[in-house]
N, C-alpha and C positions, 0 to 999 in steps of 0.2 A: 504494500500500500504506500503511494505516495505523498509528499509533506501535502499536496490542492486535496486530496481526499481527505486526511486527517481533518483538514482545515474546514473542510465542507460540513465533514461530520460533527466537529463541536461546536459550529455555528448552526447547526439545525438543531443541534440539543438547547444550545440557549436560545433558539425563537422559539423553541416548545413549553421552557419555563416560561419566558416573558409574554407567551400566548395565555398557560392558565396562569397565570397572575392578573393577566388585563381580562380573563374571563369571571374570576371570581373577586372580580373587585366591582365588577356592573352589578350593579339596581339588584338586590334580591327580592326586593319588596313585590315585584308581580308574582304572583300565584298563579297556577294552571287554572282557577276558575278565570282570568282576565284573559287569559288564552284564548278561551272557548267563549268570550265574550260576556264574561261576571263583570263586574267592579263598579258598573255606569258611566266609567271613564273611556270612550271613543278613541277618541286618538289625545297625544300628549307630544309634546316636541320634547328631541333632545338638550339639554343647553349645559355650557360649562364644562366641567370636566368627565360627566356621561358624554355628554356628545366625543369629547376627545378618547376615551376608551373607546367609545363603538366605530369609530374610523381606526384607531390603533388595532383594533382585534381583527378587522376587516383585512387593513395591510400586512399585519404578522402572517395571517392565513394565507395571504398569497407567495409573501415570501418565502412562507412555508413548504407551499405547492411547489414553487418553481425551484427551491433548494431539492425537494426529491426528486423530481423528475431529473435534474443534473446529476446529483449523483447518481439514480439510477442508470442515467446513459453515460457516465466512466466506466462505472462497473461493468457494464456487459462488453 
C-alpha cells in the first residue's frame, strides 16, 4: 500500500467522525410523530448554526462519496 492510499484512508476515517458528530449534534427535538406529520408545525426554516450543520452534513456526505469511490478505483 502506498503513502496517496494510507492518506486517503485516514482522511475518510476523519470525515466519518466529523460526519457523526455534525449528525448528532442536529435538532433532536423532532420526533417521528413530526415525520408523519404530528406536531402542527408545517414547515420551519433552518437558521444559525442548524442551518450550518445541515449544509456541513450535506458536504461531508459527498466528500464522503467521492473519497470511496477513489479509493475504490486504486484499489482495483
Amino acid at each position: 500500500m502506498d503513502n496517496i492510499q494510507k492518506i486517503l484512508l485516514i482522511s475518510q476515517v476523519a470525515v466519518c467522525a466529523v460526519l457523526v458528530v455534525s449528525v448528532l449534534l442536529q435538532n433532536r427535538a423532532e420526533g417521528l410523530g413530526k415525520m408523519f406529520g404530528g406536531g402542527g408545525e408545517v414547515f420551519r426554516t433552518k437558521r444559525g448554526l442548524e442551518k450550518v450543520l445541515y449544509y456541513l452534513t450535506i458536504v461531508l456526505i459527498a466528500i464522503l462519496a467521492v473519497l470511496s469511490i477513489v479509493i475504490l478505483k486504486r484499489s482495483a
